[in-house]
C-alpha positions as CSV (number, residue, x, y, z in Angstrom):
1,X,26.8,12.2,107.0
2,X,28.3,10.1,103.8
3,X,24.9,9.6,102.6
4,X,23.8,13.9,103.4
5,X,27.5,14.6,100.9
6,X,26.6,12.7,98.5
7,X,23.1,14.0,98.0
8,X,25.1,17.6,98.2
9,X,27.5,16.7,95.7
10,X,25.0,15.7,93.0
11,X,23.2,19.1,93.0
12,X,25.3,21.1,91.4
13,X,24.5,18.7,88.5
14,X,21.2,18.3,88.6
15,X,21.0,22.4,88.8
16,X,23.3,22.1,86.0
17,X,21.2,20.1,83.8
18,X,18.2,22.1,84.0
19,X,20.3,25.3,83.1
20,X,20.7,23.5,80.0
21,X,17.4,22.9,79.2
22,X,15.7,25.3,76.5
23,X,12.5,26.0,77.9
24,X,13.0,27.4,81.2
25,X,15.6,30.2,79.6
26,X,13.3,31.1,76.7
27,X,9.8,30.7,78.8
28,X,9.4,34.4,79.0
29,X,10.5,35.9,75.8
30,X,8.9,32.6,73.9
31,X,5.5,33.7,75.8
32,X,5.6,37.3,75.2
33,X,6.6,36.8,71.3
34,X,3.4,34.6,70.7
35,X,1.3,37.5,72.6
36,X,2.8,39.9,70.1
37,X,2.5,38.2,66.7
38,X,-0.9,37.0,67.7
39,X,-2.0,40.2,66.2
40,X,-0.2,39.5,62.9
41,X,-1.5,36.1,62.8
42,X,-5.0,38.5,63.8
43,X,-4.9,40.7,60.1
44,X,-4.6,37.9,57.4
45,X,-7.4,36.3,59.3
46,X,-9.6,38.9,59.1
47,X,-8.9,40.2,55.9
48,X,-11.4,37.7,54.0
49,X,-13.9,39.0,56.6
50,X,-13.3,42.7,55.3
51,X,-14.0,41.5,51.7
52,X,-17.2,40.0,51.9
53,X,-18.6,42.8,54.9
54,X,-16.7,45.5,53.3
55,X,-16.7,44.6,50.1
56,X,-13.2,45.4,49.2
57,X,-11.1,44.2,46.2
58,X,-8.2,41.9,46.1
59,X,-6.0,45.0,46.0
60,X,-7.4,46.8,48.9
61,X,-7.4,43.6,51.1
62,X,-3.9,43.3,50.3
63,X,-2.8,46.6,51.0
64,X,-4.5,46.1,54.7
65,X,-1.9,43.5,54.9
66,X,0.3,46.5,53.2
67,X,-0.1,49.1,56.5
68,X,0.6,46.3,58.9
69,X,4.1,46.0,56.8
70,X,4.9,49.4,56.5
71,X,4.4,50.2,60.0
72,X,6.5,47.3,61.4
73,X,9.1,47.5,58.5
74,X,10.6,50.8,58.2
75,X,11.2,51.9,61.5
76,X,13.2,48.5,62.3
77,X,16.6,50.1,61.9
78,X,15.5,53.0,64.0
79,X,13.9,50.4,66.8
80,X,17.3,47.7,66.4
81,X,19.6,50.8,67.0
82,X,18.1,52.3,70.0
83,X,17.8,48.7,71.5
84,X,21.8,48.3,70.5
85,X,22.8,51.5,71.9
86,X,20.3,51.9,75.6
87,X,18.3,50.0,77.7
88,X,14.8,50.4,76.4
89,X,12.9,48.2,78.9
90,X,9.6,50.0,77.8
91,X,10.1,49.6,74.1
92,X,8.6,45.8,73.8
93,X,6.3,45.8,76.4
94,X,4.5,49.0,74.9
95,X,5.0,47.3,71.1
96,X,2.8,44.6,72.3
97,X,0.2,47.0,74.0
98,X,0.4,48.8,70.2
99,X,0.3,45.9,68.2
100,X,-3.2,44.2,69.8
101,X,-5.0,47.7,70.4
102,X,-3.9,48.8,66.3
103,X,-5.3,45.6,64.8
104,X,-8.8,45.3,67.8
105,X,-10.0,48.9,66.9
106,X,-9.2,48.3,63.0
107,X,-12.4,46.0,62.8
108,X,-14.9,48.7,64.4
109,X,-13.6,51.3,62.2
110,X,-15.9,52.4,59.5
111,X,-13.9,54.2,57.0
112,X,-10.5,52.5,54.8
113,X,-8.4,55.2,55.6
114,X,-8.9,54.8,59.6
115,X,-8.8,50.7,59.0
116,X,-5.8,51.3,57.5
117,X,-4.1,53.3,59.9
118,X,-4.7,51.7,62.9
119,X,-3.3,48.7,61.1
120,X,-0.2,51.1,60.3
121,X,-0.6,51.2,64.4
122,X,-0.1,47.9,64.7
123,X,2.9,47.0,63.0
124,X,4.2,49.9,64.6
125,X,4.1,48.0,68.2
126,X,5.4,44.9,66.4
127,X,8.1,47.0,65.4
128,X,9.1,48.3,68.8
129,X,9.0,44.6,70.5
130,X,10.9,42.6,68.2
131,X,14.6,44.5,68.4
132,X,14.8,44.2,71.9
133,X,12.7,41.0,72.6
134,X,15.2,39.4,69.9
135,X,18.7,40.7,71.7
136,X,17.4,40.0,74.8
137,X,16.2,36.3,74.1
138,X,19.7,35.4,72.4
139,X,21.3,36.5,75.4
140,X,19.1,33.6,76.8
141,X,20.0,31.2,74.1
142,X,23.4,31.8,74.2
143,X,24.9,30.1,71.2
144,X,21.8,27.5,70.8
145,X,19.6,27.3,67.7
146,X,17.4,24.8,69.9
147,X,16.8,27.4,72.3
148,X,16.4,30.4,69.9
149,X,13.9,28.4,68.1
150,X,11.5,27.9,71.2
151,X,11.6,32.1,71.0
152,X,11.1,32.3,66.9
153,X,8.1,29.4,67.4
154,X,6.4,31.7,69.8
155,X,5.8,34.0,67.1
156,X,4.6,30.9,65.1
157,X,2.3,29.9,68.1
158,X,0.5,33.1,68.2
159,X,0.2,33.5,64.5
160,X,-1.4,29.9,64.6
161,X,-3.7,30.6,67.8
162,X,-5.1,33.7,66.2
163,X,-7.5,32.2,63.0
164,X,-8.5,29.2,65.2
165,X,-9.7,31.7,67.8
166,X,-10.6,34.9,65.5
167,X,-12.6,32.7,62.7
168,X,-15.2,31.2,65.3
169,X,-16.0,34.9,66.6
170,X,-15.5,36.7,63.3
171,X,-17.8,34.1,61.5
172,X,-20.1,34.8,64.7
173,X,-19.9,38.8,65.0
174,X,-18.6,40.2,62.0
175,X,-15.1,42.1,61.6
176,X,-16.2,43.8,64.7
177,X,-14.8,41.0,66.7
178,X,-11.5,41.9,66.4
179,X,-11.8,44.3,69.2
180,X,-12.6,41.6,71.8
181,X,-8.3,40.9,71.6
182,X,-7.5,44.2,72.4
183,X,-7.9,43.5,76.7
184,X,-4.8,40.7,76.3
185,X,-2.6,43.2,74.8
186,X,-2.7,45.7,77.6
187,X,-2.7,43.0,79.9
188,X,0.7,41.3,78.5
189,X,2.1,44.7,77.9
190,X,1.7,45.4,82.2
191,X,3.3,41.7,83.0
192,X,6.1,42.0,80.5
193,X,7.3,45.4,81.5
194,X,6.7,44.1,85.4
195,X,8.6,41.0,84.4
196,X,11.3,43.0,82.8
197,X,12.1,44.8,86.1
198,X,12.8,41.8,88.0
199,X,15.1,40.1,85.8
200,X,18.4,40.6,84.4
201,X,17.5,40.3,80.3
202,X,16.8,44.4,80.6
203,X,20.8,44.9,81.1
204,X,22.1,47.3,77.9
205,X,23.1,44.7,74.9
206,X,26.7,45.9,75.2
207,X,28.1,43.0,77.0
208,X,31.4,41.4,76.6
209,X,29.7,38.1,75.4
210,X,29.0,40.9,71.8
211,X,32.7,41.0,70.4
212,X,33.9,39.9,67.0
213,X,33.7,41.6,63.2
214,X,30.4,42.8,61.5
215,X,29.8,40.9,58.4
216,X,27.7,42.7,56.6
217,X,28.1,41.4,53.3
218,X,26.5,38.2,54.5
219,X,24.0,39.7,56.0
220,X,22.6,41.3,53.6
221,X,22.4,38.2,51.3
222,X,20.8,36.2,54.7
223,X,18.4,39.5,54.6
224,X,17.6,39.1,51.1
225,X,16.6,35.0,51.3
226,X,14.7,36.4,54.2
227,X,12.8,38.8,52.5
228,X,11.6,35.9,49.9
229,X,10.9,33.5,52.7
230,X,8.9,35.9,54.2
231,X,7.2,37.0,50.6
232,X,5.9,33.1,50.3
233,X,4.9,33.0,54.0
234,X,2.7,36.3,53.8
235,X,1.2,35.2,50.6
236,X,-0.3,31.9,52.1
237,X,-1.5,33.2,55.2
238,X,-3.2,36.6,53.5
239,X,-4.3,34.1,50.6
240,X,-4.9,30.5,51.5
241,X,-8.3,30.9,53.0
242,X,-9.3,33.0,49.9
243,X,-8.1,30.1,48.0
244,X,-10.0,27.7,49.5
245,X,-13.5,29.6,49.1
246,X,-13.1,30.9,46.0
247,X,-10.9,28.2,44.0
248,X,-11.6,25.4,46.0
249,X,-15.7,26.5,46.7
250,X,-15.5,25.6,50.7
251,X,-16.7,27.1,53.5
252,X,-15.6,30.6,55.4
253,X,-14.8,28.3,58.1
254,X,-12.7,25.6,56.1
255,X,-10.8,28.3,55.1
256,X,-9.9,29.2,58.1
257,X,-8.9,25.7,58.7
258,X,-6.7,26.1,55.7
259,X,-4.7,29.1,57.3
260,X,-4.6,27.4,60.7
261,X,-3.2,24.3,59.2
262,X,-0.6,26.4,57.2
263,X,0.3,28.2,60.6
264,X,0.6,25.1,62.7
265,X,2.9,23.5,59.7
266,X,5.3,27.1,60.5
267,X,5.0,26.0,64.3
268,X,6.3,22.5,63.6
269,X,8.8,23.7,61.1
270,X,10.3,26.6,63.2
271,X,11.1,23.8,65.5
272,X,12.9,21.3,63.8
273,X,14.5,23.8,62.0
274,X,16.5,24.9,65.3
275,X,17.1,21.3,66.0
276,X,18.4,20.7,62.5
277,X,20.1,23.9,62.4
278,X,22.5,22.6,65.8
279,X,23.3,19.5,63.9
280,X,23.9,20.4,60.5
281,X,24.8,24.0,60.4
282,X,22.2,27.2,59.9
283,X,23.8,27.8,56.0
284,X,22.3,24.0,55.3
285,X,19.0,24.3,57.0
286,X,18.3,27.3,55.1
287,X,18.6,25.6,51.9
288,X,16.5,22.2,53.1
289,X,13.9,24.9,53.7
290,X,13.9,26.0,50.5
291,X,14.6,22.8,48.5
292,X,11.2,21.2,50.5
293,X,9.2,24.3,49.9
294,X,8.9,23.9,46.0
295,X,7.1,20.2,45.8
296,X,5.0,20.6,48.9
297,X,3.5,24.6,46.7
298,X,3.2,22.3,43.3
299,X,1.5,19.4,45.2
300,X,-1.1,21.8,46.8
301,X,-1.8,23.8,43.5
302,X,-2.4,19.8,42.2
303,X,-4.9,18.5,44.6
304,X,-8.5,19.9,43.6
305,X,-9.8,18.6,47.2
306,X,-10.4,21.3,50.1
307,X,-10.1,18.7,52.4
308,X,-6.9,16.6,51.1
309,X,-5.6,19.8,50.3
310,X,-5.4,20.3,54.1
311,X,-2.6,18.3,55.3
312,X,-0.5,19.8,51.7
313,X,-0.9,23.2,53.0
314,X,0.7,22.4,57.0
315,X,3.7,20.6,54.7
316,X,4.0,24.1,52.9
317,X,3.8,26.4,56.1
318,X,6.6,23.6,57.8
319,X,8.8,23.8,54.9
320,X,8.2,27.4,54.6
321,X,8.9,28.3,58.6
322,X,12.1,25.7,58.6
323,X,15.3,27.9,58.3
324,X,12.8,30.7,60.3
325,X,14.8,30.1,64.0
326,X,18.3,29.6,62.2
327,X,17.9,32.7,59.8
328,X,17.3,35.2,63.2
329,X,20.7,33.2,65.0
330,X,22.9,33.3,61.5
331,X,22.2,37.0,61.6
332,X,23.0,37.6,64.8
333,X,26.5,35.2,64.2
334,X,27.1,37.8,61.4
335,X,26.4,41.3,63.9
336,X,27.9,40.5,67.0
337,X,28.1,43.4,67.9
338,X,24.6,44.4,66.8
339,X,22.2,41.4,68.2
340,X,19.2,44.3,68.2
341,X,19.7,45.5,64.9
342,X,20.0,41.8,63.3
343,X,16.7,40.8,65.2
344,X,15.1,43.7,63.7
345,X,16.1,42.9,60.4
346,X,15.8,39.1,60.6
347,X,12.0,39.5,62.9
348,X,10.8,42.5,61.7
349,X,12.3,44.2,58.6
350,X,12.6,41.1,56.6
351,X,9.6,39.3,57.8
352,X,7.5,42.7,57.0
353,X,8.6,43.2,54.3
354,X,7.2,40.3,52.7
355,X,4.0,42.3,53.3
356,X,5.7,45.2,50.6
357,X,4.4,42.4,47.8
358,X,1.1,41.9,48.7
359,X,-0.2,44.5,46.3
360,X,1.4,43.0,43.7
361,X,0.4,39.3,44.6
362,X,-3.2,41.2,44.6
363,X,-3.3,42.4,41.2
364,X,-2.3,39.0,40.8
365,X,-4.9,37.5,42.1
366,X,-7.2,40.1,40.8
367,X,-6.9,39.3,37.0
368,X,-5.7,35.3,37.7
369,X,-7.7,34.2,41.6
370,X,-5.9,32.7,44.5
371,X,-4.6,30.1,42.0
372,X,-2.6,32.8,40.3
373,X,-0.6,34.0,43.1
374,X,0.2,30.3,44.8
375,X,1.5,29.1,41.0
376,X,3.7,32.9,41.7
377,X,4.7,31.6,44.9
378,X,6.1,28.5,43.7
379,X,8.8,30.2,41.9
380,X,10.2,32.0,44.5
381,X,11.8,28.8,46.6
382,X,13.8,28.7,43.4
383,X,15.2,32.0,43.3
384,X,16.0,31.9,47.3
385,X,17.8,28.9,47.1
386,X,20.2,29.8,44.5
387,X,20.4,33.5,46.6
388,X,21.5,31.3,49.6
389,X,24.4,29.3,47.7
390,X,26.0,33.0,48.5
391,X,25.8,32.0,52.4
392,X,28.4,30.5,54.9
393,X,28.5,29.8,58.3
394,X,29.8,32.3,60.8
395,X,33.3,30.4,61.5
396,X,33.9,29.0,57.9
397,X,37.5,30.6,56.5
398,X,37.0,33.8,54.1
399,X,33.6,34.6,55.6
C-alpha cells in the first residue's frame, strides 16, 4: 500500500512534465500549418518550370509569385477579424483545401490569366487558415516562444518538403505535375475540420487569458521589419534556383537543391530562433536575425561554385527564418486582445506581402540576372535592423 502511494503520488508530475513539453500541444496546429504552406513552398518551385515550358519572362514569373501575394495578403485583416470576433472552425480547414487545389490546377491551365488566378485562389486559402490557425496555436503555446516556434517551423517544413518533392515530378512530367498535390489538400482539409470538433482550440478567441492594452505603435514597426524579412525570404526561394542555372550554369535539378537547402536553413533557423527568443528576449533575436543575414547574402554572391554555394545558401535561409517564430509571438504580446488579427499580419499579411516586390525584384533581374536581385537583397538586412532599433519588449517601461 506504501509502495501503490507512492507510485500515485508521482503522477501528477510525470503528467505534469509532459504538459510542459512543446510537441504534444503544438502537434496538430504544427501538422496542419506545414500542409498548408506546402503549397507556397509549391509556386516558387514551379515557377522556373513555367519559364522554360511556358516561356515566360522574369516579370511574368514574378508576378505568378505576385497573385499568390495578393490573394493571401489583402484579405488578412478581413480573415484576423472574423477569427477575433466568432468561432470560425471552417475557416482554416477550408483555407487549406483552397490553397492545394489553387496552386494543383494552376500547372494544367493553359492560358496566364487562368494560371494566374487560380494562384490568386491559392493565397486566398492561405489567407483563411493562418488567422485562426495562429490564435488558436498560441492558445496552445501559452506564453512559450519554444512552443510557438514548433507551429511557425511547420510552415518552414512544408515550404522545405515541397521542391524536394515537386522538382523530381516536375523535372519528370512538366508543370502539369502540380496537380498530383491537390488529393492532400482535400484530405487535410476533412481531418483538420474533423480534428477541430473534437478539441477545445475551436472555443471563440475571447478568453480571459486576452486582456491588457493594444500597442499598435509597436506593431506596426514589428509589421514593417516583417515585411522586409519576408521581402528577402520570397526573393531567394522565387530566385535562388534561377540563380543557380542561369548565373551559376547547373542543373534544373541542382537548383532545386539550392531552394531546398535555402528552405531547410528557414526550418533550422525558425527553431532556434524560438529557443533564443525564451532566453534572450524576442526584441534581441530579431536583430541577431538581421545582423547574420548580411554576411551569409555577401558570402553567397562571393562563391562562384554551385556546389560550395550550397551550404551558403541553408546559412542565408537560417539567418533569414531566425526572428520568424519570435516576430508572430511579439505581435501577439503587442494585441492581446487581437491574437487573430496579429497572426494574420505577422503569417499572412506581412509574410505576403514580401510577394508585393517580386515585380520589382523581376525587372531587376530582367536587365541585371539573378545576380542583380541577391546583391538588392543584401541591402535590405541593413535597413530592417536599424527599423528594429524602434522595437521593445512587451513588458519593458514606456512601451
Amino acid at each position: 500500500m506504501r509502495s501503490a502511494r507512492k507510485v500515485s503520488a508521482t503522477l501528477p508530475h510525470v503528467g505534469a512534465v509532459r504538459e510542459d513539453m512543446p510537441w504534444p500541444r503544438m502537434r496538430m496546429w504544427a501538422s496542419a500549418h506545414a500542409v498548408d504552406d506546402f503549397y507556397q513552398g509549391l509556386i516558387p518551385a514551379a515557377v522556373p518550370y513555367f519559364v522554360l515550358e511556358r516561356h515566360l519572362s522574369y516579370i511574368d514569373a514574378s508576378g505568378l509569385v505576385m497573385a499568390a501575394t495578393l490573394g493571401s495578403a489583402l484579405p488578412q485583416f478581413v480573415f484576423g477579424a472574423l477569427a477575433d470576433r466568432r468561432r470560425v472552425a471552417w475557416m482554416a480547414p477550408l483555407g487549406v483545401s483552397l490553397a492545394g487545389i489553387g496552386a494543383g490546377l494552376a500547372g494544367l491551365a493553359s492560358s496566364y490569366g487562368l494560371v494566374f488566378t487560380l494562384l490568386l485562389v491559392s493565397g486566398l486559402g492561405v489567407a483563411m487558415f493562418h488567422p485562426p490557425a495562429g490564435r488558436d496555436a498560441r492558445v496552445a503555446a501559452g506564453g512559450s516562444a519554444t512552443a510557438m516556434s514548433y507551429f511557425a517551423a511547420g510552415g518552414s517544413v512544408g515550404t522545405f518538403i515541397a521542391p524536394a518533392l515537386a522538382t523530381p515530378l516536375l523535372d519528370e512530367l512538366g508543370v502539369g505535375a502540380t496537380a498530383l498535390f491537390i488529393p492532400p489538400a482535400v484530405l487535410l482539409g476533412v481531418i483538420l475540420h474533423r480534428g477541430q470538433q473534437r478539441t477545445a482550440f475551436t472555443r471563440p478567441a475571447a478568453s480571459p487569458q486576452r486582456r491588457g492594452v493594444d500597442r499598435w505603435r509597436p506593431f506596426m514597426v514589428l509589421t514593417c521589419v516583417e515585411v522586409m524579412r519576408s521581402v528577402v525570404s520570397l526573393g531567394v526561394s522565387t530566385f535562388v534556383s534561377l540563380y543557380w542555372i542561369r548565373h551559376l550554369g547547373s542543373s534544373s535539378a541542382l537548383g532545386g537543391t539550392a531552394l531546398a537547402a535555402a528552405l531547410a536553413g528557414g526550418v533550422l533557423g525558425t527553431l532556434v530562433g524560438g529557443r533564443i527568443g525564451d532566453r534572450v528576449g524576442s526584441v534581441r533575436t530579431v536583430q541577431l536575425g538581421n545582423v547574420a543575414l548580411l554576411p551569409a547574402l555577401l558570402a553567397l554572391l562571393l562563391c562562384e561554385n554551385p556546389y560550395g554555394a550550397l551550404p551558403l545558401v541553408f546559412l542565408v535561409g537560417a539567418a533569414a527564418s531566425l526572428p520568424f517564430a519570435v516576430l508572430v509571438k511579439l505581435g501577439q504580446d503587442y494585441l492581446p486582445n487581437r491574437p487573430g488579427t496579429a497572426a494574420g499580419v505577422t503569417f499572412g499579411l506581412a509574410v505576403s506581402a514580401g510577394g508585393l516586390f517580386m515585380p520589382v525584384l523581376g525587372t531587376i533581374a530582367g536587365d541585371h540576372g539573378p545576380r542583380g536581385v541577391f546583391m538588392v537583397l543584401a541591402l535590405i538586412p541593413l535597413i530592417a535592423f536599424a527599423v528594429s532599433t524602434g522595437l521593445r519588449e512587451p513588458g519593458d517601461p514606456g512601451n
